[in-house]
C-alpha positions as CSV (number, residue, x, y, z in Angstrom):
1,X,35.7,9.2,172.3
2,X,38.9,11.4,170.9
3,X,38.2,12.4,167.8
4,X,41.3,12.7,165.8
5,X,42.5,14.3,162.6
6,X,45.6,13.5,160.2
7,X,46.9,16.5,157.6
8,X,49.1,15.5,155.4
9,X,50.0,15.4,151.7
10,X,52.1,12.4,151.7
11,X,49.9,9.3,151.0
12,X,52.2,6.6,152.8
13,X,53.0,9.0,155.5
14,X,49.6,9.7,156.7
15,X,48.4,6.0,156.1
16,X,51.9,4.9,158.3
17,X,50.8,7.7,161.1
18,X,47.3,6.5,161.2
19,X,48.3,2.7,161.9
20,X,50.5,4.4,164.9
21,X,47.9,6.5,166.3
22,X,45.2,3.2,166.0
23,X,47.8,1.5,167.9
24,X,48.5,3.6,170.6
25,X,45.0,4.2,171.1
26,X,44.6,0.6,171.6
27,X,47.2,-0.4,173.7
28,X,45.8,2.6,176.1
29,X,42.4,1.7,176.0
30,X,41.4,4.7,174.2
31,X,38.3,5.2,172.1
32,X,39.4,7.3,168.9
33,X,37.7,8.3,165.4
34,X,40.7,9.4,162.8
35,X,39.7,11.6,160.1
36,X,42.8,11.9,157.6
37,X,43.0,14.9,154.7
38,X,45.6,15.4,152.6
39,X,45.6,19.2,152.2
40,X,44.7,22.1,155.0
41,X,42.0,22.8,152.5
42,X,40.0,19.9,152.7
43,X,40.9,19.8,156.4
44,X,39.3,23.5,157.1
45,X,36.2,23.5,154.5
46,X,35.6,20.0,157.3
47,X,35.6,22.0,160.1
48,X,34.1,24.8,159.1
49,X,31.0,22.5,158.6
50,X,31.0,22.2,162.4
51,X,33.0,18.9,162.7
52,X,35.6,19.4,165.4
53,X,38.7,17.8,166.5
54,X,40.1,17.0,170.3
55,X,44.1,16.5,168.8
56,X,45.3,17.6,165.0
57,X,48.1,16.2,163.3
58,X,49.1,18.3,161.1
59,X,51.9,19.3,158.1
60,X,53.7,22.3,157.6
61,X,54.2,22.4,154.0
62,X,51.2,21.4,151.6
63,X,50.7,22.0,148.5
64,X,47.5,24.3,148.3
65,X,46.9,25.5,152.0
66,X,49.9,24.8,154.1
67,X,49.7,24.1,157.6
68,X,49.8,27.6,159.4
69,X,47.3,28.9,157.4
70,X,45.0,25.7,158.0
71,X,45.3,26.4,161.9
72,X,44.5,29.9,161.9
73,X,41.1,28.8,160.0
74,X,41.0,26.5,162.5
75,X,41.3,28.8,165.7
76,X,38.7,31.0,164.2
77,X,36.3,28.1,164.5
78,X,37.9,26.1,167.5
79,X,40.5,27.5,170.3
80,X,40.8,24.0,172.7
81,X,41.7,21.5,169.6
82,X,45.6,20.6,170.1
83,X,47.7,20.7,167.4
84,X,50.7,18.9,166.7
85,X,53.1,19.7,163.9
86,X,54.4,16.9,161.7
87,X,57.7,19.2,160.9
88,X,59.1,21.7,162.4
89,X,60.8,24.6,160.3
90,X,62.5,27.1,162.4
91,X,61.7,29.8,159.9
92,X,58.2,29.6,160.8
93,X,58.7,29.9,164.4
94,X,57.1,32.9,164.8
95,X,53.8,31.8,162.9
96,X,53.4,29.0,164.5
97,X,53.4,30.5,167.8
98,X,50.0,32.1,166.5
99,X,48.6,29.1,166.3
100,X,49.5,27.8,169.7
101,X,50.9,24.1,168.8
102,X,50.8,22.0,171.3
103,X,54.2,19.3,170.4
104,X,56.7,19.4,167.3
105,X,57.3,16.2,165.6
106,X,59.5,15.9,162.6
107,X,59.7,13.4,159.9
108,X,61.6,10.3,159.8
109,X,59.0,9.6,163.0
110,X,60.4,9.1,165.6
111,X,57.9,6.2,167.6
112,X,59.1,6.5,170.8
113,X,58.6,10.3,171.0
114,X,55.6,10.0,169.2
115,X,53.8,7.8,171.9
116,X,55.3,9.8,174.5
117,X,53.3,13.2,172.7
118,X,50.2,10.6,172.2
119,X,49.9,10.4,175.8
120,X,50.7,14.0,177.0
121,X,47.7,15.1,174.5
122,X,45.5,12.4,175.5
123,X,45.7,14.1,179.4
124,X,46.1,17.0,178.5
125,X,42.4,16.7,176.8
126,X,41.3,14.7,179.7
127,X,42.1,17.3,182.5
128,X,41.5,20.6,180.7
129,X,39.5,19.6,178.0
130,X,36.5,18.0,178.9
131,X,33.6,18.3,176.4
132,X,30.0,17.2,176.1
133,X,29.6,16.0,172.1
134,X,26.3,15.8,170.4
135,X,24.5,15.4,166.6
136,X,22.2,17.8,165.4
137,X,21.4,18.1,161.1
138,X,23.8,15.3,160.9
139,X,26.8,17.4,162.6
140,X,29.2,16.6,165.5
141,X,29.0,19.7,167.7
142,X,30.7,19.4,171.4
143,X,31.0,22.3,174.1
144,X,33.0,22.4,177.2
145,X,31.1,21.3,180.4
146,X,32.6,23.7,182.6
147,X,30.7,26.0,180.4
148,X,27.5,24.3,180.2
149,X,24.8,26.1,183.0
150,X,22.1,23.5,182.4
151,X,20.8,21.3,180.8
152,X,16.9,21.0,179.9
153,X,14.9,19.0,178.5
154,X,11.6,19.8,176.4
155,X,9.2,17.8,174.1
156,X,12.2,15.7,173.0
157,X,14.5,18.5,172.7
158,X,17.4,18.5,174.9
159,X,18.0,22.6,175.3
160,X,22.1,23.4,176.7
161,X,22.4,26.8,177.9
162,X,26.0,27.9,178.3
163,X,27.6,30.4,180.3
164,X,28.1,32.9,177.4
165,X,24.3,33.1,176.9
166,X,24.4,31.1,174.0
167,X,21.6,28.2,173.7
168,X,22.5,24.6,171.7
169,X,19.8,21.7,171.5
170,X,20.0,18.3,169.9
171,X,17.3,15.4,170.0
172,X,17.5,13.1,172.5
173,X,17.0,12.1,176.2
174,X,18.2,14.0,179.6
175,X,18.7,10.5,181.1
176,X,21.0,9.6,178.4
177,X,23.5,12.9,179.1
178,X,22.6,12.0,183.1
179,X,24.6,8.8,182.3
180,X,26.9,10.2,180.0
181,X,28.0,13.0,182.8
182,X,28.2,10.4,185.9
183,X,31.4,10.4,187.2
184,X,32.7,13.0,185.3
185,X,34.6,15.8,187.2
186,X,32.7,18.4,186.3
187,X,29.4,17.9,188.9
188,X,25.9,17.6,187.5
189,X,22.3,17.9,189.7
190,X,19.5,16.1,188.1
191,X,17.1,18.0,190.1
192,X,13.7,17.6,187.8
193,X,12.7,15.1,185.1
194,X,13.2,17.8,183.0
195,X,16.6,19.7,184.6
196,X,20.2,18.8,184.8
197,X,22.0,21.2,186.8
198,X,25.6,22.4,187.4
199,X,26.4,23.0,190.4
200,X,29.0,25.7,190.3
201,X,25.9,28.4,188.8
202,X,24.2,27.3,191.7
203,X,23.8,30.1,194.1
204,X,20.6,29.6,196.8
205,X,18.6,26.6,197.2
206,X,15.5,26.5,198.8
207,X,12.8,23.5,199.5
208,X,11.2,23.2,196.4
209,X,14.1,25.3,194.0
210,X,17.6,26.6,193.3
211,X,19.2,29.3,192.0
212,X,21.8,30.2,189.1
213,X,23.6,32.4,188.6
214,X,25.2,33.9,185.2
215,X,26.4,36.3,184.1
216,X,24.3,38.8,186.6
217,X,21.5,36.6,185.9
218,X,19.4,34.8,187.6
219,X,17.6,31.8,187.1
220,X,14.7,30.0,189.2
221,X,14.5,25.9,188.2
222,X,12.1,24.0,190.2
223,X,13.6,20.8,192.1
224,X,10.8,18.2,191.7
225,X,9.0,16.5,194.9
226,X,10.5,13.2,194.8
227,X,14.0,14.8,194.4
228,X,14.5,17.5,197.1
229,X,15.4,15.2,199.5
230,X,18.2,13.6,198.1
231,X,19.3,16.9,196.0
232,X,19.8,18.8,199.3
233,X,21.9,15.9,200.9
234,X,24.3,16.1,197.1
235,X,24.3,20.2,197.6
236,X,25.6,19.8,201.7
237,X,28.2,17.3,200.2
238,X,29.7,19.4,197.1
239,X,29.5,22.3,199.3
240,X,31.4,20.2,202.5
241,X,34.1,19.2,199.9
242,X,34.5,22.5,198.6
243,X,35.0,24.0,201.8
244,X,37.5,21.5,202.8
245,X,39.5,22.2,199.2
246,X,39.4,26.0,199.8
């Protein structure tokens, strides 16, 4: 799912932009959710609720909070969301290199160029980008998985402790992010009923447990019975593919 947001205070413009961005999305196959404001305002006070965006369309020039100042709000709450300027003023060069925007485009649209910028973004997200998204008191929260230790689950409660030391939780199931996370690039050891593992914070492995490591700290998770088997033939494979790569 890309989650998508639209800033802009012209009415037709944004409703015209959205019908593009539905369209591209479609014709790639793309799961999206657009969310469209019509001042930087409205689009900040959103995120600073916790709601956060994968790609940001956004104005320059707005009426009550133009479109610089929205994306420094923005950074403060979210540094991987790309932005895209809807017009782009010379004279704010230097500003908007604060802000780190990702492409220009400027108004009358061009389609072709937009499409083109639609699909750089969309792989951009897909390579560097790659989150794990989650509810909890009715908000959207996501964290990077190359950042996420381990997952574990307790009593209902899924626990994510990331590498920063910093703990999030949500209600749900561990086989539910198990099935989320198969495939993905970033590799994942279910190695418990209750324990989802990344392997790169694994260190040692023994019989019966593994190590991570973070940060200087270490961590002892217990690999259940019925698992070591099969979780030491994964470990000699990710580590056989890794040496190969290196």
């Amino acid at each position: 799912m890309l989650r998508i947001a639209v800033c802009d205070d012209d009415v037709l413009f944004t409703g015209m932009l959205e019908k593009l961005i539905k369209k591209e999305a479609l014709a790639n196959g793309i799961e999206i959710e657009v969310d469209v404001f019509f001042d930087g305002s409205m689009l900040t006070k959103y995120v600073n609720l916790g709601n956060l965006f994968d790609l940001i369309f956004l104005d320059i020039e707005m009426s009550q909070e133009n479109g610089i100042e929205a994306a420094r709000h923005i950074r403060q709450k979210d540094k991987t969301a790309l932005l895209i300027y809807i017009s782009g003023y010379e004279q704010y060069l230097k500003e908007l290199f604060e802000v780190e925007p990702f492409r220009f485009l400027s108004k009358p649209l061009d389609t072709a160029k937009f499409s083109r910028y639609f699909k750089e973004a969309y792989e951009r997200i897909n390579e560097n980008n790659v989150y794990f998204q989650f509810n909890f008191n009715k908000e959207i929260k996501k964290v990077a998985l190359k950042d996420v230790v381990y997952f574990e689950s307790r009593n209902r409660i899924v626990y994510i402790y990331l590498k920063d030391g910093r703990e999030e939780f949500f209600y749900g199931k561990l086989n539910d992010v198990e099935k989320e996370l198969a495939g993905n690039k970033q590799r994942y050891l279910r190695i418990h009923q209750s324990y989802l593992v990344n392997y790169d914070y694994v260190s040692t492995m023994n019989f019966s447990s593994l190590v991570i490591e973070n940060g200087g700290k270490s961590t002892t998770l217990q690999i259940s019975e019925d698992r070591q088997k099969k979780i030491r033939k994964q470990l000699c494979d990710l580590a056989s593919k890794k040496a190969g790569v290196d």
